[in-house]
C-alpha positions in Angstrom: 123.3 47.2 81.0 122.9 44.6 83.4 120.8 41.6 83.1 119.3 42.0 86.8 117.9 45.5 85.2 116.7 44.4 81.4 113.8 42.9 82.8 112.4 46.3 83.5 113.3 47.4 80.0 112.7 44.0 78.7 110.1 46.0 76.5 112.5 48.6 75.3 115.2 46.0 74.1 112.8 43.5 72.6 112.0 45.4 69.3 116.3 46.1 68.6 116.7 42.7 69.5 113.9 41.7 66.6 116.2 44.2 64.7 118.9 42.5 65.6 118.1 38.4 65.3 114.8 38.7 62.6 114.4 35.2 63.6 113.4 35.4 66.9 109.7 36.2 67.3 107.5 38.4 69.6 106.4 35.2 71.3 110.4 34.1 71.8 111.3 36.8 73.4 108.2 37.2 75.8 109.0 33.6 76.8 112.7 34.9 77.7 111.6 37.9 79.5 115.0 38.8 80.3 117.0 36.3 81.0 120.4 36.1 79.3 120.8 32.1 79.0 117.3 31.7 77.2 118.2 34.3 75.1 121.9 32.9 74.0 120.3 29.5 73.6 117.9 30.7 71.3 120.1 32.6 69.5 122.1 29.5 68.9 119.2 27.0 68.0 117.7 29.9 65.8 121.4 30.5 63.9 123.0 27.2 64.4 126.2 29.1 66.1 128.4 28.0 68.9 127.9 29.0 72.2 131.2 31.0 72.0 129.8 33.2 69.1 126.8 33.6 70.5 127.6 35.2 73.6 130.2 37.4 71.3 126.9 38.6 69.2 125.1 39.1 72.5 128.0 41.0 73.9 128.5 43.5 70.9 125.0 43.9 70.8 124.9 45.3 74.5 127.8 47.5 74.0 126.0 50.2 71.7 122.8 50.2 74.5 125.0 51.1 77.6 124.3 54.4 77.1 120.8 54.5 76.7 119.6 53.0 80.0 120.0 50.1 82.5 123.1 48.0 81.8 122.4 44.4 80.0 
């Protein structure tokens, strides 16, 4: 997936990316809405992981969704 095209599926991808990072809440990700730097950097705040790691987490999280709709 592509970030340009989450947004429309924002609502799909929210409730395996609760799955995903329990510590992110409904509210959290509304306030993202999509966008791919919010999301890393409150990944990293909510974890206390590096930026590096992060986007590695974010990246092998996209890879099992590629098939099942837009691209992140």
């Amino acid at each position: 997936m592509n970030w340009d095209t989450a947004k429309g599926n924002w609502t799909l991808l929210k409730g395996n990316m609760k799955l995903q990072w329990g510590k992110l809440t409904d509210d959290h990700l509304s306030k993202i809405a999509g966008r791919r730097d919010q999301l890393t950097g409150k990944i990293q705040k909510s974890y206390a992981t590096t930026k590096q790691a992060t986007e590695e987490t974010v990246k092998e999280f996209v890879g099992p969704h590629k098939d099942h709709g837009p691209r992140i």
